[in-house]
C-alpha positions in Angstrom: 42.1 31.5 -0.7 42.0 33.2 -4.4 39.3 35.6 -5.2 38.3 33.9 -7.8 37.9 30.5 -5.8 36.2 31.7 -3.0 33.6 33.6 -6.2 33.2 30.1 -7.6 32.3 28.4 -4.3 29.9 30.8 -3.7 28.3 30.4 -7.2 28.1 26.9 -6.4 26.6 27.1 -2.6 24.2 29.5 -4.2 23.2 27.1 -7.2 23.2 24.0 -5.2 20.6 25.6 -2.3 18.4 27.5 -5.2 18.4 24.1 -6.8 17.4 22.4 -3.5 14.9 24.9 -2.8 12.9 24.6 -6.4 12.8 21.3 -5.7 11.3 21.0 -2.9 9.0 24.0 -3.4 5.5 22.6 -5.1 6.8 18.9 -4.9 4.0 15.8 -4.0 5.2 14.1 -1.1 3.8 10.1 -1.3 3.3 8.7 2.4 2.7 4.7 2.5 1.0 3.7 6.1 2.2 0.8 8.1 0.7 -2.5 9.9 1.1 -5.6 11.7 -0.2 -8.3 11.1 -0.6 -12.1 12.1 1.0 -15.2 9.6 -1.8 -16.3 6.7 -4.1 -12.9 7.1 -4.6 -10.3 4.8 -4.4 -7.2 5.4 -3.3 -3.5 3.7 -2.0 -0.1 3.9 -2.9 3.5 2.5 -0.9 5.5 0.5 -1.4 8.8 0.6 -0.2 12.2 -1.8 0.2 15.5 -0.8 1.7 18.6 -0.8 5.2 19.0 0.3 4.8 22.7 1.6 1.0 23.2 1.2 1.3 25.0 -1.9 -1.9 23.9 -4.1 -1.4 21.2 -7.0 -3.0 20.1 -9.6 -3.1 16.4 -10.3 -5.2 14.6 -13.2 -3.3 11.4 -13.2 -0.6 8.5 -11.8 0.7 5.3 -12.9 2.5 4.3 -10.1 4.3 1.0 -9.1 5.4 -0.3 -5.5 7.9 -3.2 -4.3 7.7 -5.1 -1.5 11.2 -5.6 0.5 12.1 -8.2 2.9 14.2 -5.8 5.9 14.1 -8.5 8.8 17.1 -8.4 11.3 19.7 -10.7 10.3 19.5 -14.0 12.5 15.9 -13.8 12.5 14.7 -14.6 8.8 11.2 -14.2 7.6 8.9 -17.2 8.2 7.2 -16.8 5.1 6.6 -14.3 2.5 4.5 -11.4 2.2 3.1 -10.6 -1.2 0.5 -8.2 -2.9 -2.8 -9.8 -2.6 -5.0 -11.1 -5.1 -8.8 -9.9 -5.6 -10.3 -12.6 -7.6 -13.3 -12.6 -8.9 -15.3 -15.3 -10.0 -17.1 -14.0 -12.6 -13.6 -12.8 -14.2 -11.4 -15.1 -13.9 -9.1 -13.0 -16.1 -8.7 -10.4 -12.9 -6.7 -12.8 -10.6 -3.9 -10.6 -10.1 -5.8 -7.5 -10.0 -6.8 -6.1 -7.2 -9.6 -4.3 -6.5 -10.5 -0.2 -6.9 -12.2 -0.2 -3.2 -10.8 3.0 -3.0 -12.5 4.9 -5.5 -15.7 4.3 -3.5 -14.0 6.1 -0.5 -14.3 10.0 0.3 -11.2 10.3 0.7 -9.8 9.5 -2.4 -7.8 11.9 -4.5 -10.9 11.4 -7.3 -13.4 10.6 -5.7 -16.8 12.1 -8.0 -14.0 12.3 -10.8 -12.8 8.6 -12.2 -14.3 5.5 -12.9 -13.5 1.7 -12.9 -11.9 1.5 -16.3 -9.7 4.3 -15.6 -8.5 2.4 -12.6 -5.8 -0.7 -12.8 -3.6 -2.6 -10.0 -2.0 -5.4 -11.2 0.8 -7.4 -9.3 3.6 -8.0 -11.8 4.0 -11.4 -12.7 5.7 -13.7 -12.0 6.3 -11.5 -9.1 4.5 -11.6 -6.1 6.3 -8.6 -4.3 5.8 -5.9 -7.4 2.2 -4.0 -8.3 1.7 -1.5 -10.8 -1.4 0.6 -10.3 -2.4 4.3 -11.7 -5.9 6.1 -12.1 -6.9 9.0 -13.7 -9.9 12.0 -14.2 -10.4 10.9 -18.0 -13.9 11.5 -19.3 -13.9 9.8 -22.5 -17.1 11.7 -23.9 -15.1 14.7 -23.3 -11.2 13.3 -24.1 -10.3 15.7 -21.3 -8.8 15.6 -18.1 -9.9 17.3 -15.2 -7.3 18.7 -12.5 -7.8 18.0 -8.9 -6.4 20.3 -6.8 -4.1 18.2 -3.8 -2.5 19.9 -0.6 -3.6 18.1 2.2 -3.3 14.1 2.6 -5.2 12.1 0.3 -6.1 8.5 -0.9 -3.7 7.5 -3.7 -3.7 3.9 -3.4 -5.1 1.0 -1.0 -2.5 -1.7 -1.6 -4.0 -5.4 -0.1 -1.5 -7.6 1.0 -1.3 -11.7 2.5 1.3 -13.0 4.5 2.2 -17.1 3.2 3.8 -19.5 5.6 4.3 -23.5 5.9 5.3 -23.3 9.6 3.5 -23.2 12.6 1.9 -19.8 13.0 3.6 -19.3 16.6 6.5 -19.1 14.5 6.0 -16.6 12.5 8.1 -13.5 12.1 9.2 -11.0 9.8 9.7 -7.1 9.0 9.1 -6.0 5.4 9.0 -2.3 3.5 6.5 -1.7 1.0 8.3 1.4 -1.1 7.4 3.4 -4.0 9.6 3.0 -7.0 10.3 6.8 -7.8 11.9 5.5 -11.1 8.9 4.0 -12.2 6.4 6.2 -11.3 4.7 9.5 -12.7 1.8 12.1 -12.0 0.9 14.4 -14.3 -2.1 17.4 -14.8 -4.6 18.1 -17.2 -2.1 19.3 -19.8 0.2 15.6 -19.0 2.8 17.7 -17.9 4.9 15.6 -15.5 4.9 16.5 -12.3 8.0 16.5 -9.7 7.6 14.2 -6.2 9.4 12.6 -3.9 9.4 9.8 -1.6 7.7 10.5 2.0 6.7 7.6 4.7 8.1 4.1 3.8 5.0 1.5 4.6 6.4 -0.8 7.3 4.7 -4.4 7.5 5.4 -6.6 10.7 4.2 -10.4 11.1 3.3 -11.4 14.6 3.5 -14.6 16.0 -0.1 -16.3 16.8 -0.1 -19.2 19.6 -1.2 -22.6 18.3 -4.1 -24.3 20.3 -2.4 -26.9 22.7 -4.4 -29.9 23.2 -5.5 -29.1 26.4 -7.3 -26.4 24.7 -8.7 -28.3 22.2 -10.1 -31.4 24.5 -12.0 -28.2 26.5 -13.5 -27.2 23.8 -14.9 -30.3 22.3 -16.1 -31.4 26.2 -17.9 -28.0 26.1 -19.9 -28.6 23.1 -20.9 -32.1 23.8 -22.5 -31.1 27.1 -25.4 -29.0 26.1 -26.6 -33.1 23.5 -25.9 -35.1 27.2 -27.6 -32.9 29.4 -30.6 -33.0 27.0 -30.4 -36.6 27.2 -30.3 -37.3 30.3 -33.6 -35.3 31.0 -35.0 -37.4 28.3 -34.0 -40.6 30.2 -35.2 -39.4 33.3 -38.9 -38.1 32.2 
């Protein structure tokens, strides 16, 4: 091969790995948990940030958005749907497709001591079930300054509640699904809203078991069992 060929390969082996290697070098890494659950339950998964090679980060901020996708084996459909759960609250009605910010109240929250509810928002996407967006951040508005967080182990990003929705019987249920971030959609940024690189870790995996129906037999038992405690007592009564 020319000189000059094998010089341009080179340069480009060499750009292509530094390239790789900035990358990867101070990135967050977002890791979604995974479940299974039974048909008509709620239920949810954690999603969790990180650094990808421990280096220390500084995070003030995310707006973030996640899809759920249906990946069940061809042949065996879904029995129903799975979809990002509602948190309504009576006393805002407004709220029914937000969910709720249980995880600022948790210790393991990426800002915990350092947010508050109306920095917080989830809301699923309507008329989609399957789509949430979602972001918090360390805004003190007496201040109008953010404060930076510094992330390299696992923490709490996100608590995402989800239901599983079904017209058939529950013995019947079934279904795989993927709840993924959408990188395209997404940002964190510091104090100075500088965006910050990440990438995609752990892919949340959702299963739906099947949950036996009560056969009659079962049912009849039951129903005997709680009328004999009333006959017994009458028949005492009769008796005395």
């Amino acid at each position: 091969m020319h000189k000059l060929s094998l010089t341009i390969c080179s340069f480009i082996a060499l750009f292509t790995w530094s390239a790789g290697s900035s990358r990867s070098h101070g990135d967050f890494v977002v890791d979604i948990s995974s479940v299974t659950m039974g048909p008509r339950g709620t239920s949810f998964v954690d999603v969790v940030v990180r650094s990808f090679d421990g280096t220390p980060l500084n995070l003030a901020g995310f707006d973030v958005r996640f899809t759920i996708q249906d990946v069940s084996p061809v042949g065996q459909p879904a029995s129903g749907e799975l979809f990002f759960h509602d948190s309504f609250s009576a006393s805002a009605p407004t709220d029914a497709l937000r969910q709720s910010n249980s995880e600022q109240g948790l210790p393991g929250y990426v800002f915990a001591g350092r947010s508050s509810p109306d920095n917080f928002y989830a809301n699923r996407l309507n008329p989609s079930i399957g789509s949430l967006a979602g972001g918090d951040s360390t805004f003190n508005p007496s201040t109008g300054n953010y404060t930076n967080v510094t992330v390299t182990s696992p923490l709490l990003l996100a608590r995402l509640e989800i239901g599983q929705r079904q017209s058939i019987d529950t013995e019947l249920a079934r279904g795989t699904y993927e709840i993924r971030l959408d990188a395209g959609a997404s940002r964190f940024y510091n104090a100075d809203d500088v965006t910050q690189l990440f990438r995609i870790g752990q892919v949340g995996q959702v299963g739906i078991v099947a949950v036996p129906e009560p056969s009659m037999w079962s049912m009849l038992i039951v129903v005997t069992l709680a009328r004999l405690p009333g006959r017994r007592l009458r028949l005492k009564s009769l008796g005395h």
